[in-house]
C-alpha positions in Angstrom: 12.0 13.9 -16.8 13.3 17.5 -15.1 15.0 18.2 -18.4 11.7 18.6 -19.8 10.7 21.1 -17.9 14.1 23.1 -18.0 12.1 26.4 -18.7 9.7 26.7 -15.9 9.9 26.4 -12.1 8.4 23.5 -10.7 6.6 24.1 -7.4 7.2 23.2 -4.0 5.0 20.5 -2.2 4.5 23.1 0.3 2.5 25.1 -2.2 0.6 22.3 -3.7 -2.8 20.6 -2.3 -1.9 17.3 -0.8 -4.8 15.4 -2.4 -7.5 16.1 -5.2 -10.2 16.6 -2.6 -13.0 13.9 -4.7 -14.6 12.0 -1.6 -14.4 8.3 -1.6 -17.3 6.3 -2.3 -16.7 3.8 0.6 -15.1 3.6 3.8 -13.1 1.0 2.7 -10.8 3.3 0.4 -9.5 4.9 3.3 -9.5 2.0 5.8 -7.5 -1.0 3.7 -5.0 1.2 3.0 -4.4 2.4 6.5 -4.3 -0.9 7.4 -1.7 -2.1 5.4 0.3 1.2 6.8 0.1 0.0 10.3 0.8 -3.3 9.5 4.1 -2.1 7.9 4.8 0.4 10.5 5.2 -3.0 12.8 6.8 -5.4 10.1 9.3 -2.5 8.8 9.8 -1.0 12.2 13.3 -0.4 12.6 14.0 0.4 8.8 13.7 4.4 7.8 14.1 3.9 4.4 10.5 3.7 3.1 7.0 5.6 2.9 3.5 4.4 2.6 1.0 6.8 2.0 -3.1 6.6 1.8 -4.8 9.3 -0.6 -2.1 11.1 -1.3 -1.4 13.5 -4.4 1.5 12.2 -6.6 3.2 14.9 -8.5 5.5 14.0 -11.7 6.7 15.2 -14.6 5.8 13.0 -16.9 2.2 14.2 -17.7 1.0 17.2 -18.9 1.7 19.2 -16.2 3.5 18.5 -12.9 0.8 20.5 -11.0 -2.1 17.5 -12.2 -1.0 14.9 -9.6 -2.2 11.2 -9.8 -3.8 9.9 -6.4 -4.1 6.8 -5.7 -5.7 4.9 -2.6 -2.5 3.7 -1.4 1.5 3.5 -2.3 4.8 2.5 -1.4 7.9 4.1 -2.0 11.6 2.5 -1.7 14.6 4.6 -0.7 13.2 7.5 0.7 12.6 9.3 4.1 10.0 8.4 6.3 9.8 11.3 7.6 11.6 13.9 4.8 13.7 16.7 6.9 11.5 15.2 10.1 8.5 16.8 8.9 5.7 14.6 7.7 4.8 15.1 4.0 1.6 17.0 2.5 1.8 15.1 -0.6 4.8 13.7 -2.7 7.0 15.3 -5.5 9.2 12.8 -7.4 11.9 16.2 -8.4 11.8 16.3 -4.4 12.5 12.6 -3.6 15.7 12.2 -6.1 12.9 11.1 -8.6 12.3 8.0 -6.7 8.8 7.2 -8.0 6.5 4.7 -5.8 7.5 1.3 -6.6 3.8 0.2 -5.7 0.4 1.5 -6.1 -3.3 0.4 -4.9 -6.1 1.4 -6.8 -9.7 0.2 -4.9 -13.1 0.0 -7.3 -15.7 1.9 -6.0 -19.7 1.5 -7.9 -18.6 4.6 -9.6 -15.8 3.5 -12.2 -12.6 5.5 -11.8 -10.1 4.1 -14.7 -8.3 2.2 -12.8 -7.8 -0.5 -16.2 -7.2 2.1 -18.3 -6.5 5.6 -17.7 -4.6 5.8 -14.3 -2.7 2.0 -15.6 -1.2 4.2 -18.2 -0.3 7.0 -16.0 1.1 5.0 -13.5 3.0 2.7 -16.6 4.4 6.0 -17.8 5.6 6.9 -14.2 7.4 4.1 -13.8 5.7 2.6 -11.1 6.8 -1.1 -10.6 4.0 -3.0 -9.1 0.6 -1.6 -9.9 -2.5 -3.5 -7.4 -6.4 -3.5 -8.7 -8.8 -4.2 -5.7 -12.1 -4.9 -6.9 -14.2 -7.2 -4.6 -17.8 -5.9 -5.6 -17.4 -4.9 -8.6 -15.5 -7.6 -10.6 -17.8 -9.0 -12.4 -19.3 -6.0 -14.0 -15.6 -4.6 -14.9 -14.6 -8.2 -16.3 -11.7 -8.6 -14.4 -10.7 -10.4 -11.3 -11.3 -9.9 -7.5 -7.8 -8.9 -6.9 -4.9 -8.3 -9.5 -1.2 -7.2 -9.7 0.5 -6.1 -12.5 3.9 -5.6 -13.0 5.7 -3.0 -15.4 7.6 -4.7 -18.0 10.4 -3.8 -20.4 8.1 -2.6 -22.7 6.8 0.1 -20.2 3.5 -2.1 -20.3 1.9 -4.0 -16.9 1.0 -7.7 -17.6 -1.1 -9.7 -15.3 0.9 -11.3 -12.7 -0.4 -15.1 -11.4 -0.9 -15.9 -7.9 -2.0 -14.8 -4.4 -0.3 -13.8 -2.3 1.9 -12.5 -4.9 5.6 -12.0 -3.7 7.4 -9.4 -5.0 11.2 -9.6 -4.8 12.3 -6.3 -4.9 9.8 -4.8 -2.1 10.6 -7.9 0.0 7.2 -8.6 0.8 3.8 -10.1 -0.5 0.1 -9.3 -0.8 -2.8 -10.8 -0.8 -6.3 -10.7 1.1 -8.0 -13.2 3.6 -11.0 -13.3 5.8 -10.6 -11.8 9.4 -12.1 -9.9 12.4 -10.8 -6.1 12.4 -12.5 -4.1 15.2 -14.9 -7.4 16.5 -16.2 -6.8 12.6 -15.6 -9.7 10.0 -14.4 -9.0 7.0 -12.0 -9.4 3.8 -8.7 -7.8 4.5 -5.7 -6.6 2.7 -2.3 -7.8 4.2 1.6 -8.4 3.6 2.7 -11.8 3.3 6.5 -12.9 3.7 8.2 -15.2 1.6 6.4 -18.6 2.3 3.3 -17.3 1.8 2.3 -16.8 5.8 0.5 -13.5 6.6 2.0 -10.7 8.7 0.3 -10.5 11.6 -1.1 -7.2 13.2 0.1 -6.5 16.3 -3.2 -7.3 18.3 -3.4 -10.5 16.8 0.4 -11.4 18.1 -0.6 -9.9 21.4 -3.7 -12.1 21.6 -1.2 -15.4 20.3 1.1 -15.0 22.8 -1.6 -14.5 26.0 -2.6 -18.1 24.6 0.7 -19.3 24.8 1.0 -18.3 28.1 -2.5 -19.5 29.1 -1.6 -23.0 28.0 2.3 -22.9 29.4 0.1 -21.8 33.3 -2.0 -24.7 32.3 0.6 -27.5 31.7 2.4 -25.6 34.8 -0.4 -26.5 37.3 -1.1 -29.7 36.4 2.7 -30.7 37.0 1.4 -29.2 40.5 3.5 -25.9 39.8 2.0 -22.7 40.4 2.8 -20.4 38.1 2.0 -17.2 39.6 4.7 -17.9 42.4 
């Protein structure tokens, strides 16, 4: 906590880097995470009380030193600005968000391990972070763990392996989960939000493209009752 560090001045985010500049391994780490921004910027679009950010540096005070942030690929913090004072963020500071830590984050295996089971779970147990997400869809096997996992931070302050996909979680108000889709005219496994029956958020393309076949098939039905319905 801030009482802990009582004695010294902890630093602005202006003054600290906004990630730890270690390239990805795949262009995925950037991309699925983007995704599942812009797929929230549409679900969440008239709410301003969240922020979703891709590769960007945590910084905390419960490590050993609240200029060593923790980076993961993607997360999701509750109660905050979107946008704080109306200028975007370089990287995110609990002592400057009311020490609201993320309530999700999303950790993606690359072929080069990076802790996600073990180091960074502890970190981000010791943050405080709610919902904690392991993408591993190549790698799974060799790690001995599954595809696709969330944990969830128990009373204990330890994550056990939550059961089910998509997973809902109540107090984020949305699910998660992956399926098979066409991004860009490429096929592919995706990452998206699920609401509370299970059915997948759509991105807005795909609703644009479902409601041009709607009204496709509404002209259709409309010209064979002998209506035209471009009059």
């Amino acid at each position: 906590m801030i009482s802990d560090y009582l004695n010294q001045t902890l630093p602005s985010t202006e003054e600290l880097p906004c990630s730890d500049d270690i390239p990805v391994d795949n262009e995925d780490q950037n991309f699925l995470p983007n995704v599942l921004l812009f797929l929230l910027s549409s679900i969440w679009a008239e709410r301003f009380d969240w922020y979703f950010a891709a590769d960007m540096a945590i910084y905390h005070t419960t490590g050993i030193n609240p200029r060593v942030p923790i980076v993961p690929d993607g997360f999701l913090s509750l109660g905050v600005e979107r946008q704080k004072g109306g200028k975007s963020r370089r990287s995110y500071a609990t002592w400057e968000e009311n020490e609201i830590v993320p309530t999700l984050t999303l950790e993606m295996v690359s072929d080069s391990s990076g802790n996600e089971y073990d180091e960074k779970m502890e970190i981000y147990a010791k943050l405080g972070v709610l919902y904690y997400i392991i993408y591993n869809p190549e790698f799974w096997q060799r790690d001995r763990h599954q595809p696709f996992e969330v944990y969830k931070l128990g009373a204990d302050r330890s994550y056990q392996l939550q059961i089910g996909e998509p997973f809902w979680m109540p107090e984020v108000g949305l699910g998660i989960g992956r399926y098979r889709g066409v991004f860009d005219g490429i096929d592919r496994e995706l990452l998206a939000w699920y609401d509370r029956t299970g059915t997948r958020y759509l991105m807005p393309e795909e609703v644009a493209q479902l409601q041009r076949q709607r009204a496709d098939r509404l002209a259709e039905q409309l010209r064979a009752l002998g209506i035209d319905p471009d009059i």
